[in-house]
N, C-alpha and C positions, 0 to 999 in steps of 0.2 A: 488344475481343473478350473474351469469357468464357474461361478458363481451366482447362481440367478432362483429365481423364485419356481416351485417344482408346480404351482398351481394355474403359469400361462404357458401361451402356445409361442409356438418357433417356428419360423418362416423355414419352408423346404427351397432349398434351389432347384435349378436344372441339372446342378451337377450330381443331383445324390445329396449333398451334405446339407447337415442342419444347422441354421445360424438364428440367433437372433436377432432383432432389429435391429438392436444398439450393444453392439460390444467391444469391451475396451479394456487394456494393457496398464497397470497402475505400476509406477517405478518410483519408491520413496526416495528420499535422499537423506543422508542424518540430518536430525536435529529439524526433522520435517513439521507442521505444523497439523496438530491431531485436528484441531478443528475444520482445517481444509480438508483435509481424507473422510471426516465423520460426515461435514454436509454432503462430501461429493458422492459418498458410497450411498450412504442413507437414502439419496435424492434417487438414486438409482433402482435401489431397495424398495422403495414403495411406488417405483412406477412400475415394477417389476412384477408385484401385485395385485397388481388392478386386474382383478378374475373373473371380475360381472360385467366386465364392458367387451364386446362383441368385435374385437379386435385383437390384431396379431400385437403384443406387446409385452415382449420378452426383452430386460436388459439382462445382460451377462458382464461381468466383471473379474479380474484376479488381478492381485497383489502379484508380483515377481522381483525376480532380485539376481543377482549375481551367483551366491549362493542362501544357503536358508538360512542363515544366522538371522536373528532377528531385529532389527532396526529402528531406534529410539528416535522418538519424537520431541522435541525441544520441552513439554512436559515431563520427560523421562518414563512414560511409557512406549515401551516397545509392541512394535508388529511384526510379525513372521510372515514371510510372502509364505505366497500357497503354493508357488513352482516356483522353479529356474526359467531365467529367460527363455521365452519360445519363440515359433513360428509367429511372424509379424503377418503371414497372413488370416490369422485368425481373429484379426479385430477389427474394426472399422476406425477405432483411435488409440494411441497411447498418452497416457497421459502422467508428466514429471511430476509430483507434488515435492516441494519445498517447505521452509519455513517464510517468516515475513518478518526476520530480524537483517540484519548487515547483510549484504549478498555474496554469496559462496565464489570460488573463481574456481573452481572444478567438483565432477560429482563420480569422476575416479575412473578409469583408462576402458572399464569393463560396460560402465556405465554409457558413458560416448560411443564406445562399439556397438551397443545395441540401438542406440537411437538413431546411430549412422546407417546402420540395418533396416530400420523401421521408415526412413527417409527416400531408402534406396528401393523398398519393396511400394512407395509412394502413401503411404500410411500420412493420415494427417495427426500433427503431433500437438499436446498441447502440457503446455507451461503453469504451470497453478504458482501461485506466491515465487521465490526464486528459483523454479523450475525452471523458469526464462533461462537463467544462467546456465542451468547442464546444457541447454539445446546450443545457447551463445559458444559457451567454453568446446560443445560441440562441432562447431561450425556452421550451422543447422539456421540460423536466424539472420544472414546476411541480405542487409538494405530491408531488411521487414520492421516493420511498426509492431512497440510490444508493452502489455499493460504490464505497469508494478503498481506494486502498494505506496499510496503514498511517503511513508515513513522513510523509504527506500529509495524514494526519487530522486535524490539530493547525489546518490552515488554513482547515478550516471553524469560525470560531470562532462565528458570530451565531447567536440562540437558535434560528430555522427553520434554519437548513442543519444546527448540530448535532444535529436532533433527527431528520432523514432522513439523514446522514451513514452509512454503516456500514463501518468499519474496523476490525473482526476476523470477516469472512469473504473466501469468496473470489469471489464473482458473484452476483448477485441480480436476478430478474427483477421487475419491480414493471408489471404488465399490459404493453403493449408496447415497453416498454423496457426493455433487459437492460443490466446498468452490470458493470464487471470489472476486480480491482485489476492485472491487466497483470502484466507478466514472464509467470511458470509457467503462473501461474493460468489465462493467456490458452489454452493446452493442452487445461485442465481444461472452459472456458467451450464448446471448439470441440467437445470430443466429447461434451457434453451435447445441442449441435445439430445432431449430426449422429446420435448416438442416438433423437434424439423425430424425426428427421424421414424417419433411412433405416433404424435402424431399430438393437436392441443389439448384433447379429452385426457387424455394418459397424463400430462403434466398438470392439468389440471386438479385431477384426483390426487395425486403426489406432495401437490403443495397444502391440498386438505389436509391430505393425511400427518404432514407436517405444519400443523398449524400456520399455514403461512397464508396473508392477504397476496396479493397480485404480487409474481416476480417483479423484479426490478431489470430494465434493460441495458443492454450492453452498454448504453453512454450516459448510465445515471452515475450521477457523479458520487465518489466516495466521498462517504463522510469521516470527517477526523476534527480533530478537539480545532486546527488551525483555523478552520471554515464558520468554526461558530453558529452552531444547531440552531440557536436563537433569532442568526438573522437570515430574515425570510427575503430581503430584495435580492432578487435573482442576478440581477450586473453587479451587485455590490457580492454577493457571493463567488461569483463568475472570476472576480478582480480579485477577492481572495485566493482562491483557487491559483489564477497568474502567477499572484507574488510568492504562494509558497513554491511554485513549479521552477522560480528563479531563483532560487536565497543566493547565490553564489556570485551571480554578476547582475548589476544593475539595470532596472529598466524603468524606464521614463513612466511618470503620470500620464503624460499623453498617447502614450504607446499603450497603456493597460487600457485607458479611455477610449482610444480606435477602435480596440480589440473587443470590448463590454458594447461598444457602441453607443457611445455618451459622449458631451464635451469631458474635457477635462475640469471647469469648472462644477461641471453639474455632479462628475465622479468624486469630486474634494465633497462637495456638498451631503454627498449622499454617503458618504464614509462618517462624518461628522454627525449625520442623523441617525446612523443607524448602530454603529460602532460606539459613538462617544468620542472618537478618536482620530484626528487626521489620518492620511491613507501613509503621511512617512510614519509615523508615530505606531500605525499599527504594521507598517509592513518590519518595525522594529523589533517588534513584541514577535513576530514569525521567527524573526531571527533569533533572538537571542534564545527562544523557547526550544528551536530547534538547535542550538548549542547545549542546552542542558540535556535533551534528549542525548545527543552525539555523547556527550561526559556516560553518560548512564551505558549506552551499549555499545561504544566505540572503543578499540587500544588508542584511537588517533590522539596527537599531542594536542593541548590548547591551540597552539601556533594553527596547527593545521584545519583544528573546528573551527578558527576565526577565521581561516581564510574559506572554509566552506561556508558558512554563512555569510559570507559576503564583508567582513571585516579586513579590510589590508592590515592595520596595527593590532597586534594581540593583547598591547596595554591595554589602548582604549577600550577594547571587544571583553575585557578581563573588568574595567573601570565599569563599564553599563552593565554586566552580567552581575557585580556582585550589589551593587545597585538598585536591581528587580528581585534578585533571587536571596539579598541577605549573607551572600557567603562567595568568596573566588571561586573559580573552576579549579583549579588545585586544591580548594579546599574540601571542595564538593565530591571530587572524585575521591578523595582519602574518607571517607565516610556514605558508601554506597545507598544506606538505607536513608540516609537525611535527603540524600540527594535524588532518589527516587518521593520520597512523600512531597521534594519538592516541587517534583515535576507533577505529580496528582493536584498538588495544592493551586498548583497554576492554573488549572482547567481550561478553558475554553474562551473567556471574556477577559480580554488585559484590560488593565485599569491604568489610570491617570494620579496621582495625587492633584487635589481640587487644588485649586489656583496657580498649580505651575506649567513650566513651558510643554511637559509633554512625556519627561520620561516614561516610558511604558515598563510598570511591577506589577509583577503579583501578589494577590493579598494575602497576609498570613507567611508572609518570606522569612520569619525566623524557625527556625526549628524546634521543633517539638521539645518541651520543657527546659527551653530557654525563653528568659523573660523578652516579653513582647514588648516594641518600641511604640508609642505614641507615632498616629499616624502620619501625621505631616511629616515625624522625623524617618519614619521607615519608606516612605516614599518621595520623597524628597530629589528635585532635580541637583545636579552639581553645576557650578561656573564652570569645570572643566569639559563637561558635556555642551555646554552651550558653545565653548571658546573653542572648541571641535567644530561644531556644526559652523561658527563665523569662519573658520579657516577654510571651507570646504564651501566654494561658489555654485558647488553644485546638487549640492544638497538637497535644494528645495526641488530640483529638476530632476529628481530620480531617487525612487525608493527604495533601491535597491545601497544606495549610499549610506555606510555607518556612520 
C-alpha cells in the first residue's frame, strides 16, 4: 500500500483513478544508509501534511522488496518493505537507496529486473548514495552523468566512469535519471521533488517543519573534512574540490589554475594564505588522508591504496603515511580502533611542522595512551622524502605526484 498523510487531497485523473502528485517506489539495498531513507521519507512526510494550504498536495510513498524479509541498514537496523515489487505504473519515480561506504557491484538478479521494469514502463529512476550502482550493474545508466558521495569518488577509477562521475555536488538530474550522494543530501534531493511537482509553498512548509533554513541546490558542493569548512575563498576551495576529484593520476598547477580561473602563481599564492600550506604539500595531505581512510574501510592491499592515491612506490607511500600518521598501514590496519581515532584525529586542517620543507601530519599522530613525541620530532620531515621529491623533475609541476 502507498503511504501518505490521510489529512490531504489527491489529484483525480481522467481515467477514474486517484493519484497523488508525487509518488514514488523506494527499493533498499543491504547495508543501506538509514539516514538517506530517514531524510528522504521524512522530507515526503511532512510535505504530505501541509493540510491548511489550499492546494492539491498529497505525496505517496512504499518501501518494496523482492520479498518481505526485512532489510538491514549498515546501522544494523532493519526495515520491512510494505509490498512486493509492483506495478511501475503506479508511481511517478523509483527510487534505489544505498549506503555511502565502498560501492556494491550488484543489488541481486531480482533487484535489476525490476528496475529493468521500471526503465521499460519509462518511470524516471533515481539513485541515492550507491543506488547509482544497482541502476549501473543494471544497465540503466549508460553514457549518463552520475552523483556520488565524495568518499566514494576515488572508486570510479576507469577513463568513462571518471569522466561522468560527479563528486563535488549534491544531486544531479541527467534526463530521466536523478543520481544523489545520500546522507543529507537525500533531504535536499526530496524537496527539490516535491517543489517541481507540488509545488514551492509545499516545500517550503516541509523544511519548517523540519527545522531546516533554505535547501541547498543541486550544484552546492559537498562538504567533507578534505575541503576544509574553515576556508572560505571560493577558487581555493574550488581547487580543493579538483585535487580530491584526482587522487589517483596527476594534474598539473596550471591545469587546477585554468580550471579555478587564476594564474598559477596567484593559485600557489592563495593556497599559502589560506591553507598554511603549498598546493603540492596540501594536495599530499589529500592523499595520504585518503589512504588512511581506504586502510579503515577497504580489503584493498597497501600496494593498491598507494596506487589509488596516486603513489607508484608503496615504500615510499608506506615512508610518508607513517610519517603523518605515527604508525605503517600495516600496522594501522592490525589495530582497527587506533586506526579509526586516527583518522578523527586528522580532522580537516593538515599541518606543517614549523621550519621544515613541508611534510604534511597530523597533530596528535601517536595513539592514545602512548607517550607523545615532542613536536619537531613527531613531525619532522625526512632526507628520504626530500631525496624523493629531488629524484622526481616533476614534482614541482604536478600535485598529483608522490
Amino acid at each position: 500500500m502507498l503511504y501518505h498523510s490521510p489529512h490531504v487531497k489527491t489529484q483525480f485523473h481522467g481515467d477514474g483513478t486517484v493519484r497523488p502528485l508525487l509518488s514514488l517506489g523506494i527499493v533498499l539495498l543491504p547495508g543501506f544508509s538509514l539516514l538517506s531513507l530517514s531524510c528522504f521519507v521524512e522530507t515526503l512526510r511532512h510535505s504530505a501534511e501541509v493540510s491548511d494550504l489550499k492546494c492539491r498536495a498529497c505525496c505517496a510513498w512504499v518501501v518494496m522488496g523482492e520479498s518481505m524479509t526485512p532489510i538491514a541498514a549498515s546501522s544494523g537496523v532493519s526495515v520491512s518493505p510494505g509490498e512486493l515489487f509492483g506495478e511501475p505504473r503506479r508511481f511517478d519515480y523509483m527510487a534505489v537507496i544505498g549506503g555511502t561506504g565502498v560501492i556494491p557491484h550488484s543489488g541481486g538478479a531480482a533487484v535489476f529486473d525490476y528496475l529493468q521494469r521500471c526503465a521499460a514502463y519509462g518511470l524516471c529512476l533515481v539513485g541515492v548514495g550507491s543506488g547509482v550502482a544497482a541502476l549501473q550493474a543494471a544497465g540503466l545508466m549508460h553514457s549518463r552523468r552520475f552523483c556520488v558521495h565524495w568518499a566514494t569518488f576515488s572508486h570510479f577509477s576507469d577513463a568513462h566512469q571518471s569522466e561522468l562521475a560527479v563528486g563535488d555536488q549534491l544531486f544531479l538530474a541527467d534526463g530521466n535519471r536523478i543520481t544523489c550522494a545520500g546522507e543529507s543530501a537525500a533531504a535536499d534531493l526530496a524537496l527539490w521533488l516535491v517543489e517541481n511537482r507540488c509545488g514551492p509553498a509545499v516545500a517550503q512548509v516541509a523544511r519548517h517543519q523540519m527545522l531546516m533554513g533554505n535547501s541547498r541546490s543541486a550544484t552546492a558542493a559537498q562538504p567533507h573534512p578534505a575541503c576544509n569548512d574553515d576556508v572560505q575563498h571560493d577558487r581555493v576551495r574550488k581547487a580543493i574540490l579538483l585535487m580530491r576529484r584526482n587522487l589517483k593520476e596527476p594534474v598539473s598547477v596550471t591545469n587546477i589554475a585554468r580550471r579555478v580561473n587564476v594564474s598559477k602563481r596567484q593559485l600557489e599564492r592563495l593556497f599559502v594564505k589560506h591553507t598554511g600550506l603549498s598546493i603540492q604539500h596540501f594536495c599530499r595531505a589529500l592523499r595520504l588522508r585518503h589512504g588512511l581512510w581506504s586502510l579503515i574501510h577497504t580489503p584493498s592491499s597497501v600496494t593498491v591504496i598507494a596506487q589509488e592515491c596516486g603513489f607508484s612506490d608503496s615504500s615510499h607511500f608506506s615512508r610518508l603515511f607513517s610519517q603523518a600518521f605515527g604508525a605503517t598501514p600495516s600496522r594501522l590496519r592490525l589495530d582497527p580502533e587506533r586506526a579509526k581515532a586516527t583518522y578523527e584525529r586528522a580532522g580537516s586542517r593538515p599541518t606543517t611542522a614549523p621550519g621544515r620543507s613541508g611534510l604534511v601530519c597530523v597533530p596528535g599522530a601517536t595513539a592514545p595512551g602512548e607517550e607523545q613525541t615532542s613536536q619537531a620530532q613527531g613531525l619532522k620531515s625526512t632526507n628520504a622524502s626530500a631525496s624523493d621529491s629531488a629524484a622526481s623533475p616533476n614534482t614541482h609541476q604536478h600535485v598529483g605526484v608522490a
